[in-house]
mmCIF file of the C-alpha atoms, coordinates in Angstrom:
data_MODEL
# 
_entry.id   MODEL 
# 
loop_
_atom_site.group_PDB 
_atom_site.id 
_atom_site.type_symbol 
_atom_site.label_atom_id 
_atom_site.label_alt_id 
_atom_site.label_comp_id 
_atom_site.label_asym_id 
_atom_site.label_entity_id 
_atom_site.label_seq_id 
_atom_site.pdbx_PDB_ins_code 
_atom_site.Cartn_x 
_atom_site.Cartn_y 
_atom_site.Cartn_z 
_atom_site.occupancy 
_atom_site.B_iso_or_equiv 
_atom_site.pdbx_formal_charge 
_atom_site.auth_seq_id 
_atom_site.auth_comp_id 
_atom_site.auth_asym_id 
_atom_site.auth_atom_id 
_atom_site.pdbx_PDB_model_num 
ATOM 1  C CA . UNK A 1 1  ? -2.028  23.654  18.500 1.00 0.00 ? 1  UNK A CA 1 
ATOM 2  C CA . UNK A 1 2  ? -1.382  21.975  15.439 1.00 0.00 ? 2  UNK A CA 1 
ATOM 3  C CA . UNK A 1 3  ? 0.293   19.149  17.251 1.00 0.00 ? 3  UNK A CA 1 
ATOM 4  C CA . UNK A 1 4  ? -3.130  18.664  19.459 1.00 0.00 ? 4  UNK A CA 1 
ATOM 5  C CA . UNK A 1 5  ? -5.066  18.444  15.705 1.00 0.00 ? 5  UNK A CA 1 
ATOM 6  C CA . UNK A 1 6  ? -2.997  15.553  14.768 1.00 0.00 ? 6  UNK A CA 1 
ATOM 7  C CA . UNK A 1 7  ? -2.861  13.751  17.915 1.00 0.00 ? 7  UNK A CA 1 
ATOM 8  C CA . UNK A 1 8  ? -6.521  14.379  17.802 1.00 0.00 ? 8  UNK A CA 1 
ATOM 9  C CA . UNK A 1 9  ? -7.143  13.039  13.972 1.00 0.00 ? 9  UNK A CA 1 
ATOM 10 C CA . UNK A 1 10 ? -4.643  10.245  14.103 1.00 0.00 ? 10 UNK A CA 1 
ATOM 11 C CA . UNK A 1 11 ? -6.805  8.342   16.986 1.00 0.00 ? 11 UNK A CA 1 
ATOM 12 C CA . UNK A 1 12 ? -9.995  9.213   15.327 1.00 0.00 ? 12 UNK A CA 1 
ATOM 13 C CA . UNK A 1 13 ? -8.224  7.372   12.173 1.00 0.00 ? 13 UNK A CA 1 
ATOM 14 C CA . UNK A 1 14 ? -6.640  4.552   14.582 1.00 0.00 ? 14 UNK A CA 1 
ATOM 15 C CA . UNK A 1 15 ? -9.878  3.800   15.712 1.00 0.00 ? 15 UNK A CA 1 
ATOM 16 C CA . UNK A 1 16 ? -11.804 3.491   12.839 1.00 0.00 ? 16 UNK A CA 1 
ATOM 17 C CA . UNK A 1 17 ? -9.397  1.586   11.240 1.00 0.00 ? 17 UNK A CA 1 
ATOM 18 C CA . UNK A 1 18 ? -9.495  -0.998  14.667 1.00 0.00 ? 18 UNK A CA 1 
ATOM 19 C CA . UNK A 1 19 ? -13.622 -0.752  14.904 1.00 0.00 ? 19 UNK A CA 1 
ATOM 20 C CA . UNK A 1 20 ? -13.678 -1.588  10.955 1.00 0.00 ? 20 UNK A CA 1 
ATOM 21 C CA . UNK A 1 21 ? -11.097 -5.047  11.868 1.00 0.00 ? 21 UNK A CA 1 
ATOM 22 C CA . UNK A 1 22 ? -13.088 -6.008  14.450 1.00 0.00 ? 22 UNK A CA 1 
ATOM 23 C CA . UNK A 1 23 ? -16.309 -5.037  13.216 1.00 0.00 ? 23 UNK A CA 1 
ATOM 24 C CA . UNK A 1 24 ? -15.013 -7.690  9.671  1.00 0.00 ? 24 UNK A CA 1 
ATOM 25 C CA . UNK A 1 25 ? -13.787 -10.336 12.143 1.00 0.00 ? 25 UNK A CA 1 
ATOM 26 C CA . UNK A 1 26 ? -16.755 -10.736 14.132 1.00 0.00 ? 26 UNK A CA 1 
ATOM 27 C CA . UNK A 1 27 ? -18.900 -11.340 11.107 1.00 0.00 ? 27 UNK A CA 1 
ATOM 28 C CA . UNK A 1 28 ? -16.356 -13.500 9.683  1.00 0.00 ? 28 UNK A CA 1 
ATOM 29 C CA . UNK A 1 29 ? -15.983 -15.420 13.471 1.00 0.00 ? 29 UNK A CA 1 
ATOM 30 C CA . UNK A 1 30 ? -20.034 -15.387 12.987 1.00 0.00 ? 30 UNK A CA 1 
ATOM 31 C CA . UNK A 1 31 ? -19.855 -17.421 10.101 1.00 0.00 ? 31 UNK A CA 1 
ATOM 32 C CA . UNK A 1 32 ? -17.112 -20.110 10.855 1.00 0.00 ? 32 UNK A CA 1 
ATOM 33 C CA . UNK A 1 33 ? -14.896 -18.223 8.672  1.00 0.00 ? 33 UNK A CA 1 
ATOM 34 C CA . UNK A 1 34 ? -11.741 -17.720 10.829 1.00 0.00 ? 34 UNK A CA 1 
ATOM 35 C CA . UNK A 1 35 ? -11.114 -19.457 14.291 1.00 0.00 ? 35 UNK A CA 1 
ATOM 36 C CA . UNK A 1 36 ? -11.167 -18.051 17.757 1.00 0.00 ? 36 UNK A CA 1 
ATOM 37 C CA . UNK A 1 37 ? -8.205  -17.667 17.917 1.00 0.00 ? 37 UNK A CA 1 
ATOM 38 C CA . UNK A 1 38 ? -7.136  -16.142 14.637 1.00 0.00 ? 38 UNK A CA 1 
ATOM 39 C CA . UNK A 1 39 ? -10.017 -13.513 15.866 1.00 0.00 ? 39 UNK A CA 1 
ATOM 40 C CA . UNK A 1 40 ? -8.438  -12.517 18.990 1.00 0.00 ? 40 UNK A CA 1 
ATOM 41 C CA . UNK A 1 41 ? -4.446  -12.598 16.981 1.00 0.00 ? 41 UNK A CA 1 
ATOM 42 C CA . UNK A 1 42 ? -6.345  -10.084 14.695 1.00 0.00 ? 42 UNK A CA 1 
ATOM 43 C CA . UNK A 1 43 ? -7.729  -7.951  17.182 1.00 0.00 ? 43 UNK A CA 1 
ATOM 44 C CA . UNK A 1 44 ? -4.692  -8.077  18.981 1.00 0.00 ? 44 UNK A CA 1 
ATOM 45 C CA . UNK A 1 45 ? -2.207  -7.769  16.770 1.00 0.00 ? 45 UNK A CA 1 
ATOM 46 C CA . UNK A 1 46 ? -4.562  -4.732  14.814 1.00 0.00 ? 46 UNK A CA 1 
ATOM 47 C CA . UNK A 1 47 ? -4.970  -2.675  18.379 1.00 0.00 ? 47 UNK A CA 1 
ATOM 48 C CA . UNK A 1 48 ? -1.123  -2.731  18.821 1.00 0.00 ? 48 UNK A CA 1 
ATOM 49 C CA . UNK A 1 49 ? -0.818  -1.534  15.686 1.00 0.00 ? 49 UNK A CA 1 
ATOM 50 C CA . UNK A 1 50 ? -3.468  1.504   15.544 1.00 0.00 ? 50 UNK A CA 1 
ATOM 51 C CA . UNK A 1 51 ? -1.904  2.843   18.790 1.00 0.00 ? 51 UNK A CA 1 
ATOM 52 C CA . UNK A 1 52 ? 1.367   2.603   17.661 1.00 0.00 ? 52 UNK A CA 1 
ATOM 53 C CA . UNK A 1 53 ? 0.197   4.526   14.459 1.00 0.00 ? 53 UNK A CA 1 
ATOM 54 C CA . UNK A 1 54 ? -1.595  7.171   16.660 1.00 0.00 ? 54 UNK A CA 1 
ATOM 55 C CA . UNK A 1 55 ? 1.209   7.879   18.838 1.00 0.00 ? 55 UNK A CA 1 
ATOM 56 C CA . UNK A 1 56 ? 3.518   7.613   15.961 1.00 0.00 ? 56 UNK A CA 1 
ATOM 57 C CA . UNK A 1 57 ? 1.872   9.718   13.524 1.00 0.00 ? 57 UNK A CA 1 
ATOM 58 C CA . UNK A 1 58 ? 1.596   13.370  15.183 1.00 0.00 ? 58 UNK A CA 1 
ATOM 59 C CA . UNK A 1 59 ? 5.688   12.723  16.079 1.00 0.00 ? 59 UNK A CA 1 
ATOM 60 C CA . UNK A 1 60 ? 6.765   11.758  12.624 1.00 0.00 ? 60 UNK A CA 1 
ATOM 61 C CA . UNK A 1 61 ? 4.947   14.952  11.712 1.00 0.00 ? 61 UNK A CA 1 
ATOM 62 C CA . UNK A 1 62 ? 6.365   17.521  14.083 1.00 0.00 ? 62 UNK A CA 1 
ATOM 63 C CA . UNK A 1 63 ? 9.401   16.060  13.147 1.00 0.00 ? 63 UNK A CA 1 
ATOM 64 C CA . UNK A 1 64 ? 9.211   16.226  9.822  1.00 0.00 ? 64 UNK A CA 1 
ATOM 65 C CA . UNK A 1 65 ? 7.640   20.221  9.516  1.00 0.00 ? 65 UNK A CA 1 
ATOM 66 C CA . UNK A 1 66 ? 9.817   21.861  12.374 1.00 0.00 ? 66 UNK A CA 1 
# 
């Protein structure tokens, strides 16, 4: 059960952390900031990254306290 919990808080987490990258390069995109393309690396690179710490997370823990 406690395993569900943290599977369950670590995408809540991943995905703020991805809506609050995209959410900073669209208004920087908006404004001429950044390119196109460095947008869609960000998002990119930012969504690999939150699902590999959501599916990483909840095993590095029942690893760890077992």
């Amino acid at each position: 059960m406690e395993q569900l919990i943290i599977l369950i808080g670590s995408f809540v987490i991943a995905g703020g952390m991805l809506f609050t990258i995209i959410r900073a390069g669209s208004i920087a995109y908006r404004r001429q900031q950044i390119s196109k393309g460095l947008f869609v690396f960000a998002t990119v690179s930012s969504s690999i990254g939150a699902v590999l710490l959501a599916g990483l997370l909840p095993l590095l823990f029942s690893l760890w306290f077992e």
